[in-house]
C-alpha positions as CSV (number, residue, x, y, z in Angstrom):
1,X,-37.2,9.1,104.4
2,X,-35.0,11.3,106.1
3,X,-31.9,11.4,103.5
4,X,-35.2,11.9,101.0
5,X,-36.2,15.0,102.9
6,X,-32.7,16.4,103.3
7,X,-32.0,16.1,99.3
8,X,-35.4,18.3,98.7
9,X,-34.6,20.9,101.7
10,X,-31.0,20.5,99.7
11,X,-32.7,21.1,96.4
12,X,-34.7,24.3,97.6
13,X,-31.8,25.8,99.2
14,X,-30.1,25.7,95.8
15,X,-33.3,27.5,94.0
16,X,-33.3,29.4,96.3
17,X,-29.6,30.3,96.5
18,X,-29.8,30.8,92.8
19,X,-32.5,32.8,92.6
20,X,-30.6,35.5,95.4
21,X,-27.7,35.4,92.5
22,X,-30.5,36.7,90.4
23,X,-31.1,39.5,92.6
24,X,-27.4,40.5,92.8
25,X,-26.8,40.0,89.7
26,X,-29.9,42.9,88.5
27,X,-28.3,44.5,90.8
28,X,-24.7,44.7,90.1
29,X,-26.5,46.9,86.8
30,X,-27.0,49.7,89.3
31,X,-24.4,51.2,91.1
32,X,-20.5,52.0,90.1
33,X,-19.1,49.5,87.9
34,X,-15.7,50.9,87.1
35,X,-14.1,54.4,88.0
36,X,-10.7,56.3,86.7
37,X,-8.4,56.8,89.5
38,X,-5.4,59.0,89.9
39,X,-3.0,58.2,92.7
40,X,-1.0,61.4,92.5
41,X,-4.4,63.8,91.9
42,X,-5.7,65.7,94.6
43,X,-9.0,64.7,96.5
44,X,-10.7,68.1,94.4
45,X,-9.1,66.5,91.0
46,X,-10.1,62.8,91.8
47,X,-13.7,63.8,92.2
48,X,-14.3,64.5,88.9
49,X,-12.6,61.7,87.1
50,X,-15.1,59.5,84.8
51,X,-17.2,56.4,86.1
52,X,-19.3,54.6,84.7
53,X,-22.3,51.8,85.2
54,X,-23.1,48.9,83.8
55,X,-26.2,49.7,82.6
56,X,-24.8,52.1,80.3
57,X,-22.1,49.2,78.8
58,X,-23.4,47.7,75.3
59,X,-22.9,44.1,77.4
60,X,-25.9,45.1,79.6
61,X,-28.4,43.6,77.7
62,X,-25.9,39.9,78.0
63,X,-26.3,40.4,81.8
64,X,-30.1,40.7,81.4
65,X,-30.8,37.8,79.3
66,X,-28.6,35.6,81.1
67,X,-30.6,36.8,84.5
68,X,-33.8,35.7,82.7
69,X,-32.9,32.7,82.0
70,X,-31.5,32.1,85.8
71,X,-34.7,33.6,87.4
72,X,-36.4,31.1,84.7
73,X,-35.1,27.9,85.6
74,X,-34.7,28.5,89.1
75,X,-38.3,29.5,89.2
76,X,-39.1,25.9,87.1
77,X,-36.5,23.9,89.6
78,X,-38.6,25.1,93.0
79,X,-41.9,24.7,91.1
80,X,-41.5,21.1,90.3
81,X,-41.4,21.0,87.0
82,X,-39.0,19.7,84.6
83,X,-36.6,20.0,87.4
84,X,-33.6,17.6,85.8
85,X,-34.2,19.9,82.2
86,X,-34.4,23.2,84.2
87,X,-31.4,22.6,86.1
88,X,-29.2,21.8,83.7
89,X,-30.1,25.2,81.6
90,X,-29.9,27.2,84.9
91,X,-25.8,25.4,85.1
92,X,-25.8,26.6,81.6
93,X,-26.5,30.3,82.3
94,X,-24.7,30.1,85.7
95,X,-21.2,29.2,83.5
96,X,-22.1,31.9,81.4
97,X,-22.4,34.3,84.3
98,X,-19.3,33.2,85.7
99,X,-17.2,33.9,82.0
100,X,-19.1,37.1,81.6
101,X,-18.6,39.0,84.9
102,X,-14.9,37.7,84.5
103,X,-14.5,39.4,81.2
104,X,-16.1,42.4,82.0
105,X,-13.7,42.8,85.0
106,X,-10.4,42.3,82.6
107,X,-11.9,45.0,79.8
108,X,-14.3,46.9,82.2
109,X,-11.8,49.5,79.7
110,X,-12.9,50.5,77.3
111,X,-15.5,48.2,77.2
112,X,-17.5,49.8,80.1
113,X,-15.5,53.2,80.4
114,X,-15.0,54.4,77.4
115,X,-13.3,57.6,78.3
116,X,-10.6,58.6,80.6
117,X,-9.0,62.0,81.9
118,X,-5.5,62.5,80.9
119,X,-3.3,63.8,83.8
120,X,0.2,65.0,82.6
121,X,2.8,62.7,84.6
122,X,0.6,61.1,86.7
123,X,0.1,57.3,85.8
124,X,-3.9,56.3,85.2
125,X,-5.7,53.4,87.1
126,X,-9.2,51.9,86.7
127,X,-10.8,50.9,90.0
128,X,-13.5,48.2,90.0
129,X,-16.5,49.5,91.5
130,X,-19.6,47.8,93.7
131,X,-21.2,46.5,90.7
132,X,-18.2,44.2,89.7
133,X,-18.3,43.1,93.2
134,X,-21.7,42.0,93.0
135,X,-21.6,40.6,89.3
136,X,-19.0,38.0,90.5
137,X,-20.2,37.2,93.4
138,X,-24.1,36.5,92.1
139,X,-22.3,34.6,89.4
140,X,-20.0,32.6,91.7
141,X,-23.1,31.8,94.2
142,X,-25.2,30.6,90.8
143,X,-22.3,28.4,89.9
144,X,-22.3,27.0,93.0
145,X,-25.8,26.5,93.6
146,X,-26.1,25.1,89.8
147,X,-24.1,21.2,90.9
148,X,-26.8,20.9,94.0
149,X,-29.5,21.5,91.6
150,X,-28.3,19.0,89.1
151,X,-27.8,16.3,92.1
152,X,-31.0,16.8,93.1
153,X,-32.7,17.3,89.2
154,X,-34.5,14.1,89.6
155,X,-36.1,13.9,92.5
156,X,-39.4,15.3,93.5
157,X,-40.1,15.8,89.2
158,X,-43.6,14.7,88.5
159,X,-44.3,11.3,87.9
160,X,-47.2,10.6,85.6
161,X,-49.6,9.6,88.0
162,X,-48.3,13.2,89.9
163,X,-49.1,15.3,86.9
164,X,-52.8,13.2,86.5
165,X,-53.5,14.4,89.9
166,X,-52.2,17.9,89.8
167,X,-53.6,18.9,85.7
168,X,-52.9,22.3,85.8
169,X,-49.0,21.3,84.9
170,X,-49.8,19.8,81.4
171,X,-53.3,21.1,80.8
172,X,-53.2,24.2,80.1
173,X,-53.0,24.5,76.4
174,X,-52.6,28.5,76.1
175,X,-49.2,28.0,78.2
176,X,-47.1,26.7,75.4
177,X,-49.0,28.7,72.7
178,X,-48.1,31.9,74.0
179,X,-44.6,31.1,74.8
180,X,-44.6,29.6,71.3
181,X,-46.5,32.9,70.0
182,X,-43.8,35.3,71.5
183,X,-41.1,33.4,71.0
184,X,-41.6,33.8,66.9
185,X,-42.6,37.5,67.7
186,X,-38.9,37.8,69.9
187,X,-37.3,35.8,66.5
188,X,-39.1,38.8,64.0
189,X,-37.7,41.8,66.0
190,X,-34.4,40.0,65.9
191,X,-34.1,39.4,62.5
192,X,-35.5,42.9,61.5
193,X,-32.7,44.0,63.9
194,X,-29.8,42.4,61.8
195,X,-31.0,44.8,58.5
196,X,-31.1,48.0,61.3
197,X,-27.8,50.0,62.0
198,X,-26.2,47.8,64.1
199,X,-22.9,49.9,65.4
200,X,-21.5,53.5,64.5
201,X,-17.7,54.8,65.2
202,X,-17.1,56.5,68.5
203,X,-13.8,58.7,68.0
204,X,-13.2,59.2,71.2
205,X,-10.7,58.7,73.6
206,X,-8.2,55.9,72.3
207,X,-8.7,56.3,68.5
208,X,-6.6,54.7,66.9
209,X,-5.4,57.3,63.7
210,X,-7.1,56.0,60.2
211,X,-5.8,54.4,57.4
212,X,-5.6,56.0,54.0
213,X,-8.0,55.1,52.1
214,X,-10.3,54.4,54.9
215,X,-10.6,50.9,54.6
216,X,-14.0,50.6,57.0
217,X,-17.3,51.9,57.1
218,X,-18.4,54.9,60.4
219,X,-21.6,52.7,60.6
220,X,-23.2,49.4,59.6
221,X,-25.8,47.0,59.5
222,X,-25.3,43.2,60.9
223,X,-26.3,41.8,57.5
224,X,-23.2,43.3,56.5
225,X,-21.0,41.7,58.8
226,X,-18.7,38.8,58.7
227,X,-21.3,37.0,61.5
228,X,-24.7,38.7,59.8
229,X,-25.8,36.5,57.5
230,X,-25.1,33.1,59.8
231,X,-26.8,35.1,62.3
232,X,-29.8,35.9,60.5
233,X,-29.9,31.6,59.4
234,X,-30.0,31.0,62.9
235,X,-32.8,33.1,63.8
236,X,-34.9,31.8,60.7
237,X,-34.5,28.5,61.6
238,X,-35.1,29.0,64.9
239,X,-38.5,30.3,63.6
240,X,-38.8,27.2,61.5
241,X,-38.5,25.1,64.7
242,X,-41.0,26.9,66.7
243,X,-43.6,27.3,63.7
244,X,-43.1,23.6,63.9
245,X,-43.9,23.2,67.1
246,X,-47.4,25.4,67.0
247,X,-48.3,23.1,63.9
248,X,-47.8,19.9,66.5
249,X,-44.9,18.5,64.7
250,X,-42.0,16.8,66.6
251,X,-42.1,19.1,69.8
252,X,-38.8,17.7,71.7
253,X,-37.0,18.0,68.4
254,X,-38.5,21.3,67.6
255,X,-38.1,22.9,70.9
256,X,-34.7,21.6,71.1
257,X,-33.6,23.0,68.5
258,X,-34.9,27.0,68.7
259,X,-33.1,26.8,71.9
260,X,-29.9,25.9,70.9
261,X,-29.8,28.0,67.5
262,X,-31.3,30.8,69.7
263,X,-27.9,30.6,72.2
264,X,-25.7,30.4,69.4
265,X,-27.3,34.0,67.6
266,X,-27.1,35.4,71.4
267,X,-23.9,34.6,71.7
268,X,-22.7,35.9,67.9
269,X,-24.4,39.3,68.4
270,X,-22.9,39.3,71.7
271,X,-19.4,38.6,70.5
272,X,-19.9,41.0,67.2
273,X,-21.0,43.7,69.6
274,X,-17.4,43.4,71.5
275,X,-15.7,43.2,67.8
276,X,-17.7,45.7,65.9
277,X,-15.4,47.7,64.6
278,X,-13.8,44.5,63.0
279,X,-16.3,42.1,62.4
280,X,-19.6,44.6,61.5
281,X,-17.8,47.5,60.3
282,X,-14.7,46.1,58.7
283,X,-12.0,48.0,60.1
284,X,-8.7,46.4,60.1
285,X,-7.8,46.9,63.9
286,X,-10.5,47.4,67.2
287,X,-11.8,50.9,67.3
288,X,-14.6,51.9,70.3
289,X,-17.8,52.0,68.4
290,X,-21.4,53.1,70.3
291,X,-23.9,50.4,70.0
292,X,-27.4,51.3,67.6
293,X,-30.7,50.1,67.5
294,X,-30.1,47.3,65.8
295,X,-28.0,45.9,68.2
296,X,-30.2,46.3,70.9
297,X,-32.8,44.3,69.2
298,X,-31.0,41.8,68.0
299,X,-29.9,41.5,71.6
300,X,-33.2,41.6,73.1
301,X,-35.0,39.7,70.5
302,X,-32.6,36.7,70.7
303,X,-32.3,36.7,74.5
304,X,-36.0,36.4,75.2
305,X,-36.7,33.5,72.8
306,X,-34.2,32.1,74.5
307,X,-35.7,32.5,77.8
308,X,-39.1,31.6,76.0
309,X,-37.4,28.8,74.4
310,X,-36.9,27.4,78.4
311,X,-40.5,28.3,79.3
312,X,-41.8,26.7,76.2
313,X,-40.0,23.3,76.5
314,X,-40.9,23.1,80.5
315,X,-44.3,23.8,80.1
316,X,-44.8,20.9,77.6
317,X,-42.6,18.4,79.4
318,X,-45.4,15.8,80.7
319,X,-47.1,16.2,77.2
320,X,-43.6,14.5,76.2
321,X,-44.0,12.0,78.7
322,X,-47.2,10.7,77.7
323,X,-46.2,10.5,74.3
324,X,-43.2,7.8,75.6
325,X,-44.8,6.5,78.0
326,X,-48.8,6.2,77.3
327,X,-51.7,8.1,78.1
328,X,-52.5,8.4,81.7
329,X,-55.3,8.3,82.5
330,X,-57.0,11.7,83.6
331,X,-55.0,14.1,81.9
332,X,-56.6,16.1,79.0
333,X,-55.1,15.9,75.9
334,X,-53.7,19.4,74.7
């Protein structure tokens, strides 16, 4: 009983542990990210070099849907429920975290500041700010808390005879309909997001000079992208999947499936929006480009039915059960 109780108290310091990487993690959006120094620049000079947030990087909307989906599965791991399936997303997101805050450390320029003061002679630097700091370290803690989470996935998960006695885990059949509902609403703003402008040309600092004839476009639509059309597939049958799964057909499979075509669109838009100038907009060589509207919903829109995509499979897990295991008795079919 004792080693019993020290795996759970284990198991809650890790969702809990994970969830305080959540926190620093929002937070890291907040305060300076990266900053232009100038070791040979007076204290007058340095003050108004460029920093920048961030919040204000075209990655920002990465950070957030890989918070989500942290502060999702943590919140699933401490509640019981589909612990062993919600830890190993949360280990998933965690790596992600990890790889992210990493990059955006290596290009925080130009990729976060896009713009830099040019001091005759003097050599410039890019200092990492607070908000890197905290980035990487909410990231390392998740990582770390995402092993103890999967060690301890299968204890304390409902048994059958658990879920009979506590209903309100499988019962509620508006639960999975909504997530299912806004999950295909999340898919439609996506895909109307691919045929929006996705990325314009920013000729600012670090233009590269053009070729002649221009061989790229100064703005573009996803669609018309290398990636758009495979990302637009994935979407669609991601809606597929989940349309399947309101009409009651094959819900594992279904479920399954959204989420894992949903990750692989989140991760293309996320990579196009890094490459846009090449990939999107068909320049030969990287140029900075400004992120549109498009991008942002295809961003947001992919991200959430991701996160939905979580909700949605842990909120139907003991109706999965009872389908492999029998009806228990007690439990009201959804």
């Amino acid at each position: 009983m004792t080693m019993l109780l020290s795996g759970r108290q284990v198991a809650t310091r890790a969702g809990q542990a994970s969830l305080l990487a959540v926190v620093m993690m929002t937070a890291a959006l907040l305060p300076t990210f990266v900053s232009q120094g100038c070791s040979g620049c007076s204290a007058f000079d340095a003050s108004g070099l460029p920093a920048s947030t961030l919040r204000t990087s075209p990655d920002a909307w990465a950070v957030v849907w890989i918070v989500a989906s942290l502060l999702a599965t943590a919140a699933l791991f401490l509640a019981g429920i589909a612990r062993r399936f919600a830890a190993t997303l949360n280990a998933v997101a965690a790596v992600a975290a990890l790889a992210l805050s990493i990059f955006e450390g290596v290009s925080a320029f130009p990729r976060i500041l896009g713009a830099a003061e040019l001091v005759p002679g003097v050599p410039v630097t890019y200092v990492l700010g607070p908000g890197f700091y905290l980035l990487l370290i909410g990231s390392i803690l998740a990582v770390g808390a995402a092993p103890a989470m999967l060690l301890a996935g299968s204890e304390g998960e409902h048994s059958v005879s658990t879920v009979a006695s506590r209903p309100w885990v499988a019962v509620r059949p508006w639960v999975p309909s909504l997530a299912g509902w806004a999950c295909l609403a999340a898919l439609a703003f996506a895909v109307a997001g691919a045929f929006l402008p996705y990325a314009t040309l920013n000729c600012g600092f670090g233009c590269p000079p053009f070729a002649a004839p221009l061989t790229g476009s100064f703005a573009g639509t996803m669609v018309r992208g290398d990636d758009g059309r495979i990302v637009v597939a994935l979407l669609v049958v991601a809606a597929i999947a989940i349309a399947a799964f309101l009409a009651g057909r094959r819900k594992p499979l279904a479920t399954g499936i959204a989420l894992l075509l949903s990750l692989a669109a989140t991760a293309l838009v996320s990579f196009d929006s890094i490459n846009a100038a090449t990939r999107v907009l068909g320049w030969p060589y990287a140029i900075p480009t400004s992120p549109e509207l498009g991008y942002y919903l295809l961003q947001a829109g992919s991200g959430l039915a991701v996160v939905l995509c979580i909700v949605l499979a842990s909120a139907d897990r003991p109706t999965w059960w009872r389908q492999s295991m029998g009806r228990a008795p007690g439990i009201v079919s959804l």
